[in-house]
KOLKEVEX-513345 format. One record per atom (N, C-alpha, C, CB): atom name; residue number from 1; residue in one letter; x, y, z. Coordinates in steps of 0.05 Angstrom, whole numbers. Glycine has a CB too. Layout:
// KOLKEVEX-513345
CA NUM a X Y Z .
...
END
This chain:
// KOLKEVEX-513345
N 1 x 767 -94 -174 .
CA 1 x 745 -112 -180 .
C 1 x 726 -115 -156 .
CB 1 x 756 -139 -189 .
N 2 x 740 -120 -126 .
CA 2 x 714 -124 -111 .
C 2 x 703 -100 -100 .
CB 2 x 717 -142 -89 .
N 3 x 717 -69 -111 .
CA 3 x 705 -46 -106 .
C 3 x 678 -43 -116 .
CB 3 x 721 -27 -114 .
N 4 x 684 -56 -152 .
CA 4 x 655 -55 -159 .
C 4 x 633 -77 -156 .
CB 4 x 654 -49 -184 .
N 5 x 642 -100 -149 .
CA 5 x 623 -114 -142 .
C 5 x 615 -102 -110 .
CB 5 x 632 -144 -145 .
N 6 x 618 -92 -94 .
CA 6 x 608 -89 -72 .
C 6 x 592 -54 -83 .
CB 6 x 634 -93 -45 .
N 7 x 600 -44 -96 .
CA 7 x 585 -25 -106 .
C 7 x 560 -32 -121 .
CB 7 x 601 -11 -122 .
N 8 x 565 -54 -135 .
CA 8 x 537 -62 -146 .
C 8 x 516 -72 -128 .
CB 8 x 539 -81 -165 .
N 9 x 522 -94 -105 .
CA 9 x 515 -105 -91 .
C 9 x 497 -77 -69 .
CB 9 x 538 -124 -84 .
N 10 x 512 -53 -70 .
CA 10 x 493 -31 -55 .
C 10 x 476 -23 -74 .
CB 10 x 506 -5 -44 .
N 11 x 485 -29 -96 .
CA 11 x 461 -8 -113 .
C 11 x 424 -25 -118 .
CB 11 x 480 -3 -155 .
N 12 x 438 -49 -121 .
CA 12 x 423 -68 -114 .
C 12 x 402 -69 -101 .
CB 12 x 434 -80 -106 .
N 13 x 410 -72 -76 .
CA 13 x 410 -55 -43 .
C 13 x 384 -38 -48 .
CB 13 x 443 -29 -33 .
N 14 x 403 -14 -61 .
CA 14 x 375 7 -53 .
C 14 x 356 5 -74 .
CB 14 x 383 42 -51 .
N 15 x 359 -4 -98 .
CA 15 x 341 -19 -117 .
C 15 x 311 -29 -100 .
CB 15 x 361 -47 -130 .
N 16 x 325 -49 -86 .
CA 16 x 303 -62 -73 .
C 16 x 295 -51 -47 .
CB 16 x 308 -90 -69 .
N 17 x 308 -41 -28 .
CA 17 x 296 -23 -7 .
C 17 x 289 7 -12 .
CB 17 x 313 -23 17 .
N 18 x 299 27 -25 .
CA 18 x 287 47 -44 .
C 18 x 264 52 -60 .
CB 18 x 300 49 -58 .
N 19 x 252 31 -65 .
CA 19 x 227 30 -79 .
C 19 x 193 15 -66 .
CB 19 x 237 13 -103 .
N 20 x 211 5 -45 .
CA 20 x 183 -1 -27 .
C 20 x 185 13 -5 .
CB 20 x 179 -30 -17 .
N 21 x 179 33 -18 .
CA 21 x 159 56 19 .
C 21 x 132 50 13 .
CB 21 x 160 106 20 .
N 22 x 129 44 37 .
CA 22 x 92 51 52 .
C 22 x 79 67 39 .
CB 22 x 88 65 82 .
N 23 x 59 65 26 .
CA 23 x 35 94 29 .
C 23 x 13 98 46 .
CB 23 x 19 97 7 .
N 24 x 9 122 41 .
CA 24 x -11 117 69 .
C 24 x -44 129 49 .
CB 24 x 3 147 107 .
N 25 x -65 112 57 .
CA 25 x -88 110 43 .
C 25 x -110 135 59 .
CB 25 x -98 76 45 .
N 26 x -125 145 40 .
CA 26 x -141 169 57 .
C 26 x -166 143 59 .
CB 26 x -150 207 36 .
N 27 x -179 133 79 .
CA 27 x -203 121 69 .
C 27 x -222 130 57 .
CB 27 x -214 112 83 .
N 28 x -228 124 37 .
CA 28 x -249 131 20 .
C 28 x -244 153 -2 .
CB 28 x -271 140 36 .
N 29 x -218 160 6 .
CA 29 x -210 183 -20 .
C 29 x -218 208 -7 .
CB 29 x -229 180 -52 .
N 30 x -227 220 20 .
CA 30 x -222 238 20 .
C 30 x -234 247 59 .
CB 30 x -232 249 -9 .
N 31 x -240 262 61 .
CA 31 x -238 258 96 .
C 31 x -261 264 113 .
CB 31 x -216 276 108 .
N 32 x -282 261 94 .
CA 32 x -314 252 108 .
C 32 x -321 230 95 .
CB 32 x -340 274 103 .
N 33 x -307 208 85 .
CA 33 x -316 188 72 .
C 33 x -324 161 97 .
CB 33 x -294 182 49 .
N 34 x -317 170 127 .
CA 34 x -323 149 144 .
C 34 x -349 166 158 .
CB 34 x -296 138 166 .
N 35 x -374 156 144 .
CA 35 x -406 154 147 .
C 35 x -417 144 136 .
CB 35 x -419 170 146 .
N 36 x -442 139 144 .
CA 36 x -465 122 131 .
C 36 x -465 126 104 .
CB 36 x -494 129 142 .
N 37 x -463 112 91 .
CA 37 x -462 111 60 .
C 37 x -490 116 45 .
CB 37 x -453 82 52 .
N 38 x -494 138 31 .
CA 38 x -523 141 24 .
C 38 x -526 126 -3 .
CB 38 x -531 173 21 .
N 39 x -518 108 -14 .
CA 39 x -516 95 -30 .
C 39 x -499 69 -31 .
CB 39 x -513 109 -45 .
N 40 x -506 53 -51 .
CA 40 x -483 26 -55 .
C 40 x -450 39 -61 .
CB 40 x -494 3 -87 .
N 41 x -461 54 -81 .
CA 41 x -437 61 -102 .
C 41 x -422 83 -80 .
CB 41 x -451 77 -138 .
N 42 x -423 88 -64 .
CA 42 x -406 101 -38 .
C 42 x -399 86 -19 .
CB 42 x -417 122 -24 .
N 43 x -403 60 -17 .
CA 43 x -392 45 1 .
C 43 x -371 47 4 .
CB 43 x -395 24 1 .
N 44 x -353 43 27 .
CA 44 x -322 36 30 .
C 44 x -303 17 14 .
CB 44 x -320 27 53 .
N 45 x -322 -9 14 .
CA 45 x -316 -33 -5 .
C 45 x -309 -31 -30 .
CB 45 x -336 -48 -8 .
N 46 x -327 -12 -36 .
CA 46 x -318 -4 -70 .
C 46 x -298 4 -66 .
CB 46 x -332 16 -88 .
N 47 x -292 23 -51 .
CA 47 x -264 47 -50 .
C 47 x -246 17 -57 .
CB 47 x -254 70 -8 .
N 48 x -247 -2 -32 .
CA 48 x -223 -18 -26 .
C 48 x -217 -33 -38 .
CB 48 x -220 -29 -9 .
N 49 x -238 -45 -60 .
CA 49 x -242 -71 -78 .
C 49 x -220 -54 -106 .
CB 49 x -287 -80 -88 .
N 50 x -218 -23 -99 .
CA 50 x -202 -9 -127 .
C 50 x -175 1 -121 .
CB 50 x -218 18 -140 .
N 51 x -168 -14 -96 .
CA 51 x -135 -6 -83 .
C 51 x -131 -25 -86 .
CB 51 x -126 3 -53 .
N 52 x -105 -19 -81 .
CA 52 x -92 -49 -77 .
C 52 x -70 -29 -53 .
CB 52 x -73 -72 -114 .
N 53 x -65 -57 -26 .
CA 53 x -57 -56 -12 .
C 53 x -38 -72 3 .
CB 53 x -68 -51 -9 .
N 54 x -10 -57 3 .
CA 54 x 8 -84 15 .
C 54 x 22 -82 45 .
CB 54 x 36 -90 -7 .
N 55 x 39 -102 55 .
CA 55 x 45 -96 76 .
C 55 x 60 -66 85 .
CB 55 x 59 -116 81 .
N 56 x 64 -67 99 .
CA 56 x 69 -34 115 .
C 56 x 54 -14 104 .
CB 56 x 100 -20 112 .
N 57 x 35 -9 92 .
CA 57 x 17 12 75 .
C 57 x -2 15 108 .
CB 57 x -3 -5 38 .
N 58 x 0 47 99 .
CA 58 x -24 54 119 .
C 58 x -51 58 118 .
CB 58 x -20 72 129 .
N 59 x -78 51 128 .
CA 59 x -103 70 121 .
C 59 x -106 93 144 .
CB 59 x -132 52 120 .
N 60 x -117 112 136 .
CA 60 x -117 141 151 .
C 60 x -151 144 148 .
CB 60 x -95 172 134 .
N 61 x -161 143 173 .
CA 61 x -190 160 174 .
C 61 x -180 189 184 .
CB 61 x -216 145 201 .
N 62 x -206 207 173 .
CA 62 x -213 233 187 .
C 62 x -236 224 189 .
CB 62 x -211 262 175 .
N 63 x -250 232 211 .
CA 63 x -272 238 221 .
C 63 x -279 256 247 .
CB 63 x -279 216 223 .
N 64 x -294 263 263 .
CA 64 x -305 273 276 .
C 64 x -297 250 306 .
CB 64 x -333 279 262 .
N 65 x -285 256 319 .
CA 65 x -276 240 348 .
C 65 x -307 243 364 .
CB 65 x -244 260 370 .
N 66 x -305 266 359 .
CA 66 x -332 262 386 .
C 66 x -363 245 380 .
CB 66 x -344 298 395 .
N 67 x -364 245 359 .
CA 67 x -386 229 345 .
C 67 x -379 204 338 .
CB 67 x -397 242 321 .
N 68 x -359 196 329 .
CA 68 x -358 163 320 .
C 68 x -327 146 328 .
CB 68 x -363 161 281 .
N 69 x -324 130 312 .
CA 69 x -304 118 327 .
C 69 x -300 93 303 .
CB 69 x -315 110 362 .
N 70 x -267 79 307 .
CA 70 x -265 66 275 .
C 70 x -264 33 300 .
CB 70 x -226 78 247 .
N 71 x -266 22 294 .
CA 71 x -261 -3 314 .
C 71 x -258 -30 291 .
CB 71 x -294 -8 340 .
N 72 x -228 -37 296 .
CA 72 x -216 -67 279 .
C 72 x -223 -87 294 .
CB 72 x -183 -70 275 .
N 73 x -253 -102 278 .
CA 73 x -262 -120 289 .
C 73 x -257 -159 279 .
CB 73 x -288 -108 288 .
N 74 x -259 -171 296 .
CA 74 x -265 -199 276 .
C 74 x -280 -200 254 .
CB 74 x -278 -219 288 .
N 75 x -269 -220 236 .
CA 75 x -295 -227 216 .
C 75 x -323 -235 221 .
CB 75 x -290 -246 201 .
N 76 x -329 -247 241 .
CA 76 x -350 -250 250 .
C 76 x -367 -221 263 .
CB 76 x -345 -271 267 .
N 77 x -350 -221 280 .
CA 77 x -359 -185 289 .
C 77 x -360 -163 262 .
CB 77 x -328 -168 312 .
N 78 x -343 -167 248 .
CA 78 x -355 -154 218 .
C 78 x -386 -153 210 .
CB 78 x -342 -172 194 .
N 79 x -389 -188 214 .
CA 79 x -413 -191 188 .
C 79 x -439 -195 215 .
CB 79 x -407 -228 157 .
N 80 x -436 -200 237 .
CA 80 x -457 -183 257 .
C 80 x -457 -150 261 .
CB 80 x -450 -194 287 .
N 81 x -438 -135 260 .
CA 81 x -441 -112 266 .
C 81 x -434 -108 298 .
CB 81 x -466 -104 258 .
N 82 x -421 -129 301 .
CA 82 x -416 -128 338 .
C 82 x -400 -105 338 .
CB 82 x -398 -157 356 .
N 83 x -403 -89 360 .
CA 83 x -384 -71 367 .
C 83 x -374 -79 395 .
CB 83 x -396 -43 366 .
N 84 x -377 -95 409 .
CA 84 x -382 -107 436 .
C 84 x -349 -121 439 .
CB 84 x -414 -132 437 .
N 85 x -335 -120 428 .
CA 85 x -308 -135 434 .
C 85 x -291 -128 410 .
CB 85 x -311 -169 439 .
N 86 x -284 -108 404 .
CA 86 x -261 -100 381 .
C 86 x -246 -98 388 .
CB 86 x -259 -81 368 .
N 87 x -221 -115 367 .
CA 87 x -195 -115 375 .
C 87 x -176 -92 378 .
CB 87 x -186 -129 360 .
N 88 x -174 -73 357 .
CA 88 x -168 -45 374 .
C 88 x -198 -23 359 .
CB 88 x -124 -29 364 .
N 89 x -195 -12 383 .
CA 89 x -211 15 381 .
C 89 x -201 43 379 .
CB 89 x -225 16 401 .
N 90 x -210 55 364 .
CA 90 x -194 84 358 .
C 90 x -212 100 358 .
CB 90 x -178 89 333 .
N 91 x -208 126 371 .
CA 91 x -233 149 369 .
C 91 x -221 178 367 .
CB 91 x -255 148 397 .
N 92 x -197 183 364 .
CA 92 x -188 214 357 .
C 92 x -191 225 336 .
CB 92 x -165 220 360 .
N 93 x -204 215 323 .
CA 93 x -211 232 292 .
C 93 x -197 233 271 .
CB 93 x -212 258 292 .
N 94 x -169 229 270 .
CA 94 x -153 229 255 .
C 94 x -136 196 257 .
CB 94 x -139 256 261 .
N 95 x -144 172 252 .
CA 95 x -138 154 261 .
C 95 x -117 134 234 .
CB 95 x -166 146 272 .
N 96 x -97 129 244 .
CA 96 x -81 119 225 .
C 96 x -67 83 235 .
CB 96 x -56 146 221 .
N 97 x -70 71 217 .
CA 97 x -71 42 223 .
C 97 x -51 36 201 .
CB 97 x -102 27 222 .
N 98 x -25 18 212 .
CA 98 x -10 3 192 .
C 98 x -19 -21 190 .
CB 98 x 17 1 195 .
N 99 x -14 -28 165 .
CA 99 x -27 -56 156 .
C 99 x -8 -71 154 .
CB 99 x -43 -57 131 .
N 100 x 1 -90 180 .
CA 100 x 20 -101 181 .
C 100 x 28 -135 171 .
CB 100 x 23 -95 202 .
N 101 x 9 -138 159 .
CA 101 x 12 -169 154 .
C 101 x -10 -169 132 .
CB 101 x 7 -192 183 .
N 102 x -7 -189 115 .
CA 102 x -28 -209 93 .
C 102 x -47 -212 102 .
CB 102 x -23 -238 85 .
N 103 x -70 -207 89 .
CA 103 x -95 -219 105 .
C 103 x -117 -197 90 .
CB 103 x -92 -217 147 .
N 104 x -140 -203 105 .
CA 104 x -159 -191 113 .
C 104 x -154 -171 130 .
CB 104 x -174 -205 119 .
N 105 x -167 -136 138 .
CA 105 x -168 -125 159 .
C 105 x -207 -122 166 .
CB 105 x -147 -96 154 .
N 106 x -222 -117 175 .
CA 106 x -244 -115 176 .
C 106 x -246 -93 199 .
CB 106 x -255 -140 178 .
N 107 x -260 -71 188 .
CA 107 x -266 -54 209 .
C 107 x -301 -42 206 .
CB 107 x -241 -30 206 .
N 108 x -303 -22 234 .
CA 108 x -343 -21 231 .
C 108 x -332 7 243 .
CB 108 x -374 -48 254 .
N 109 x -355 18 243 .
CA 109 x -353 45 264 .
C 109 x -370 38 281 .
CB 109 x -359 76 255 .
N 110 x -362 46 309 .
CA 110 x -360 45 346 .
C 110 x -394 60 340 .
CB 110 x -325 73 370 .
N 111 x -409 79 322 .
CA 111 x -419 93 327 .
C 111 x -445 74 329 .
CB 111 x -413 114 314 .
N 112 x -472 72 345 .
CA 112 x -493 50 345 .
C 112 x -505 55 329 .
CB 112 x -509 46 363 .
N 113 x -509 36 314 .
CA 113 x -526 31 289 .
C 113 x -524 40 268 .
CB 113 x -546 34 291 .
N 114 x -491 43 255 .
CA 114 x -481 54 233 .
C 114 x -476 38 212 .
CB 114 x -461 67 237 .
N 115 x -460 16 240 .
CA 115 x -444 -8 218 .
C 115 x -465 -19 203 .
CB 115 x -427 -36 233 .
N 116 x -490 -22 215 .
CA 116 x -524 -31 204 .
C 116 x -527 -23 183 .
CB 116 x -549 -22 216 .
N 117 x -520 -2 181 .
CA 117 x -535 19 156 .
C 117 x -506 25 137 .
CB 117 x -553 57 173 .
N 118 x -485 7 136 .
CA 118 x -473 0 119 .
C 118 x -437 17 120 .
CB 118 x -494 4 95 .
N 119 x -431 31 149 .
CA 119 x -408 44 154 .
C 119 x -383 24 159 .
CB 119 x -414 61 176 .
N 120 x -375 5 145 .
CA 120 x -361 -15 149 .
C 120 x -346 -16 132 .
CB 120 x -371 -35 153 .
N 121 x -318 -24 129 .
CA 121 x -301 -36 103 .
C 121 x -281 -57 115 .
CB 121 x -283 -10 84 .
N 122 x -284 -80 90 .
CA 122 x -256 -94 100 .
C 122 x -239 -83 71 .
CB 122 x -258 -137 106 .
N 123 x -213 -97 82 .
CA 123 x -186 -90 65 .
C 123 x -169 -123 66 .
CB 123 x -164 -58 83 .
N 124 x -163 -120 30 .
CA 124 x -151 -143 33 .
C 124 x -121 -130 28 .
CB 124 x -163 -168 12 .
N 125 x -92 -147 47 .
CA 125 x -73 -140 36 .
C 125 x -51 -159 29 .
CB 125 x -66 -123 47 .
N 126 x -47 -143 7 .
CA 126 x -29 -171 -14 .
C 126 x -1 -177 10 .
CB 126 x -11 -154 -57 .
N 127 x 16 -203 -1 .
CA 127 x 37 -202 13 .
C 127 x 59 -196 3 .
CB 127 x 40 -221 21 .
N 128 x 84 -180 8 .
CA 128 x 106 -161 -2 .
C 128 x 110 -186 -29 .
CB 128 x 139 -153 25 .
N 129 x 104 -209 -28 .
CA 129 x 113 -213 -65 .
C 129 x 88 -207 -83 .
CB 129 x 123 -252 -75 .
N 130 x 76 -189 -69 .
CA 130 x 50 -182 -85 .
C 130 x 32 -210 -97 .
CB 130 x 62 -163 -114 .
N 131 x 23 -227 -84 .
CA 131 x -4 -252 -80 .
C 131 x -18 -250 -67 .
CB 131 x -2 -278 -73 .
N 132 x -40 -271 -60 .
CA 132 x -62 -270 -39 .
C 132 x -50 -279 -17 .
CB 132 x -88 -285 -44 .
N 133 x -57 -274 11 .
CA 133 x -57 -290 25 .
C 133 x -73 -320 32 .
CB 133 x -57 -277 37 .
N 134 x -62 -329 24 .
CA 134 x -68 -362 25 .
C 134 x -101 -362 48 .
CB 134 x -33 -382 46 .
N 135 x -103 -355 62 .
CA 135 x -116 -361 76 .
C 135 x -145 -342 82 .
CB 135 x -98 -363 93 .
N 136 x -142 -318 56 .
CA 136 x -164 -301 54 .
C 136 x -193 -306 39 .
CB 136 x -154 -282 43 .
N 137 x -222 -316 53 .
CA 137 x -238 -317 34 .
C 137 x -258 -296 42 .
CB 137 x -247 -342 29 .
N 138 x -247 -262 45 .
CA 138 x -252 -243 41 .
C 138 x -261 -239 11 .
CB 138 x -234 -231 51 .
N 139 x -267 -219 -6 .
CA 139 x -269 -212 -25 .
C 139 x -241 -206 -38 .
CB 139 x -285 -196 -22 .
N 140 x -234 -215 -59 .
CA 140 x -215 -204 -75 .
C 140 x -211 -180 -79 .
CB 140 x -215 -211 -94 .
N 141 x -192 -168 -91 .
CA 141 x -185 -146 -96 .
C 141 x -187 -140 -129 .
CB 141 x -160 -144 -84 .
N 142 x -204 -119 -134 .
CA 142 x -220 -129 -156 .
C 142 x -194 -117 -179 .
CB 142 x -256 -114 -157 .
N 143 x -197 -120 -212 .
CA 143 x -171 -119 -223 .
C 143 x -168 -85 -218 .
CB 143 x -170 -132 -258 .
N 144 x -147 -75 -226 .
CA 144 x -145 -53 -227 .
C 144 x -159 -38 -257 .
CB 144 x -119 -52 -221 .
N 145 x -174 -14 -243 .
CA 145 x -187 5 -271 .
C 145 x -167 8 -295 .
CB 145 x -194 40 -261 .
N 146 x -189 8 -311 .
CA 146 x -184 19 -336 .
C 146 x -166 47 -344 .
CB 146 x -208 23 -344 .
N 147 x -150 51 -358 .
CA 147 x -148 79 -365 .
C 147 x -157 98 -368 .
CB 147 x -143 82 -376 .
N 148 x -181 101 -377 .
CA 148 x -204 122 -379 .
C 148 x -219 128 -351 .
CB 148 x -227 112 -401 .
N 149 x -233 99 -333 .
CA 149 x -242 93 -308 .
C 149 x -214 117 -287 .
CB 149 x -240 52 -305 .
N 150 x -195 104 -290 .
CA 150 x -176 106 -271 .
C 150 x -169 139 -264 .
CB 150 x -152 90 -282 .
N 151 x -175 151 -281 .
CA 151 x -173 175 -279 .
C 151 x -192 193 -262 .
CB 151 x -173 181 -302 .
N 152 x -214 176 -258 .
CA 152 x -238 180 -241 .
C 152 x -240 172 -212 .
CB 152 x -257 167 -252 .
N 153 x -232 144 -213 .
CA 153 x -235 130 -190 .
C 153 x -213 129 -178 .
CB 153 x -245 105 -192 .
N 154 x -186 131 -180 .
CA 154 x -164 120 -164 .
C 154 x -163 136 -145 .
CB 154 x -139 116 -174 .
N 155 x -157 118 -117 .
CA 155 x -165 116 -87 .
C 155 x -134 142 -87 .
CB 155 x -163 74 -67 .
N 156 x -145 168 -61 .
CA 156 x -123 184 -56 .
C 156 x -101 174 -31 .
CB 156 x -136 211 -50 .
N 157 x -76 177 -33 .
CA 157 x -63 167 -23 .
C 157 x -46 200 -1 .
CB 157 x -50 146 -46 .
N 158 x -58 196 16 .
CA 158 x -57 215 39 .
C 158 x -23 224 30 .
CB 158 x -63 198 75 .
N 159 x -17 244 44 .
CA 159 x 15 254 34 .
C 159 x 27 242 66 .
CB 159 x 22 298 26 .
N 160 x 55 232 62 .
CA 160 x 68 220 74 .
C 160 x 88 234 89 .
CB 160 x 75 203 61 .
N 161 x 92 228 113 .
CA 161 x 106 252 131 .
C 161 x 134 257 119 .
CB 161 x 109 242 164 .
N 162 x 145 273 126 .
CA 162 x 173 283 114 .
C 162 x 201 274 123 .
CB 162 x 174 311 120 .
N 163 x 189 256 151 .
CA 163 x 208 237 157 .
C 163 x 219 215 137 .
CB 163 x 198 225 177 .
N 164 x 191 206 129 .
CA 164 x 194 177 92 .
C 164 x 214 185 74 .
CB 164 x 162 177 64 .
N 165 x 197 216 70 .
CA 165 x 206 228 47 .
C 165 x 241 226 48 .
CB 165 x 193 260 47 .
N 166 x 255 236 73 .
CA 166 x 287 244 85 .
C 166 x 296 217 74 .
CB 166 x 294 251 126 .
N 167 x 280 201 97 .
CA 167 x 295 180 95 .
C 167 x 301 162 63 .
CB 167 x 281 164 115 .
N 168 x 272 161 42 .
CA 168 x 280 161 19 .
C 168 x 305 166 8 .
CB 168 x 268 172 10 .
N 169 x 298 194 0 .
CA 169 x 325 209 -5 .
C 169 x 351 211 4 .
CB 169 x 322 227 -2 .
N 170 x 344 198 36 .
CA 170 x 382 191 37 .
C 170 x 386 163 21 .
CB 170 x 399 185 76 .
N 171 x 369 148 25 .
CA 171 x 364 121 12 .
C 171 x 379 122 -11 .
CB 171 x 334 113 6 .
N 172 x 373 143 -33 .
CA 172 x 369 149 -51 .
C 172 x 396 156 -54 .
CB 172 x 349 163 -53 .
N 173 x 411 171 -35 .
CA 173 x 435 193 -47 .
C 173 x 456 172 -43 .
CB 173 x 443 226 -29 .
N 174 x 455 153 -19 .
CA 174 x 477 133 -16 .
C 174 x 474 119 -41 .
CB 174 x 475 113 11 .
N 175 x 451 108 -54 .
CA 175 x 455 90 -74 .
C 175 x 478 100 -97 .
CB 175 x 427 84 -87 .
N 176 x 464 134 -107 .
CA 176 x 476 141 -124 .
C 176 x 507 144 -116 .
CB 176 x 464 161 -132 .
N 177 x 514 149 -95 .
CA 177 x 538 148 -86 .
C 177 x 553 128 -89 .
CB 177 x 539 153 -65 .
N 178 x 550 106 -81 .
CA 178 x 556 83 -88 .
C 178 x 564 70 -112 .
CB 178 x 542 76 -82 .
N 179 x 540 72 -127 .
CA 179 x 543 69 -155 .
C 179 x 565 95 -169 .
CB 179 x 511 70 -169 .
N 180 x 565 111 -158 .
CA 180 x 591 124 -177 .
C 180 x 619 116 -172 .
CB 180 x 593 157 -174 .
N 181 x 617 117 -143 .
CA 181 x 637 102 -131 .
C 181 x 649 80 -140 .
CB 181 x 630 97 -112 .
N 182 x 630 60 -141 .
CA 182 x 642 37 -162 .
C 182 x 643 36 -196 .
CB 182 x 626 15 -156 .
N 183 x 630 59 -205 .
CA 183 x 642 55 -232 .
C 183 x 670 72 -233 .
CB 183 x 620 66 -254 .
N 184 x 667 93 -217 .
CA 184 x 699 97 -224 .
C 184 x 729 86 -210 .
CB 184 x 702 123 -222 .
N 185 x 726 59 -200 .
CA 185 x 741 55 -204 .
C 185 x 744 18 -223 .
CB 185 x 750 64 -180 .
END
């Protein structure tokens, strides 16, 4: 009897840690999408207002290092366009940021006079029970698309290193192990 209750209690286990891996977000859906936006309907915002994003989830820029630069600024520094004091700055081109907490993230590009001309996105991210953070009066996260929409618009989710993947899958093989384990006896 307490073989299978402690067998259930793993399966459990990986139930709930097995099913929340990280993803990691391409910004904008694909890997020139951090530039001046030649339109509304290419903004970043849109991209982000049609994700949804939770803790440990990553966003991934590509861009060009030698020309621009992603810089996680205040909200205020957001909605000025300050580039003059960002909390971190990144410029290797290939720039990947975990989104480690609830909130708001707000970022601009380093590059002068981009964020002006509309190279900016914030990101809202839910908290692991999937709600708002209490304390966000960012923009919501708008509902998720339609079925027909969704097939169009849904945001690409960069492929995830092969370390996730392992570790999944052992995740994965102990559970099943477990669980056989405890049903047979």
């Amino acid at each position: 009897m307490a073989a299978s209750s402690i067998s259930a209690s793993l399966l459990l286990l990986f139930l709930l840690f097995g099913s929340s891996v990280a993803k990691e977000f391409l910004v904008g859906g694909k890997t020139d999408a951090w530039k001046i936006p030649s339109s509304q309907s290419e903004s970043l915002n849109q991209w982000a207002e049609r994700s949804r994003f939770q803790v440990g989830d990553y966003l991934v820029w590509k861009y060009d290092g030698g020309k621009d630069s992603v810089l996680e600024v205040s909200r205020e520094d957001y909605g000025n366009c300050s580039i003059s004091k960002p909390i971190k700055e990144y410029s290797d081109g290939t720039t990947k940021v975990k989104l480690d907490r609830p909130g708001a993230f707000y970022f601009i590009s380093g590059a002068k006079g981009h964020c002006d001309k509309g190279q900016k996105l914030v990101v809202v991210v839910l908290s692991p029970r999937g709600g708002r953070y209490a304390g966000v009066t960012s923009p919501a996260p708008a509902p998720a698309p339609s079925a027909a929409s969704a097939e169009f618009e849904a945001p690409a989710v960069a492929p995830t290193s092969s370390t996730s993947s392992l570790h999944g899958g052992i995740v994965m093989a102990l559970g099943v192990v477990a669980a056989m384990w405890g049903f047979s006896m």
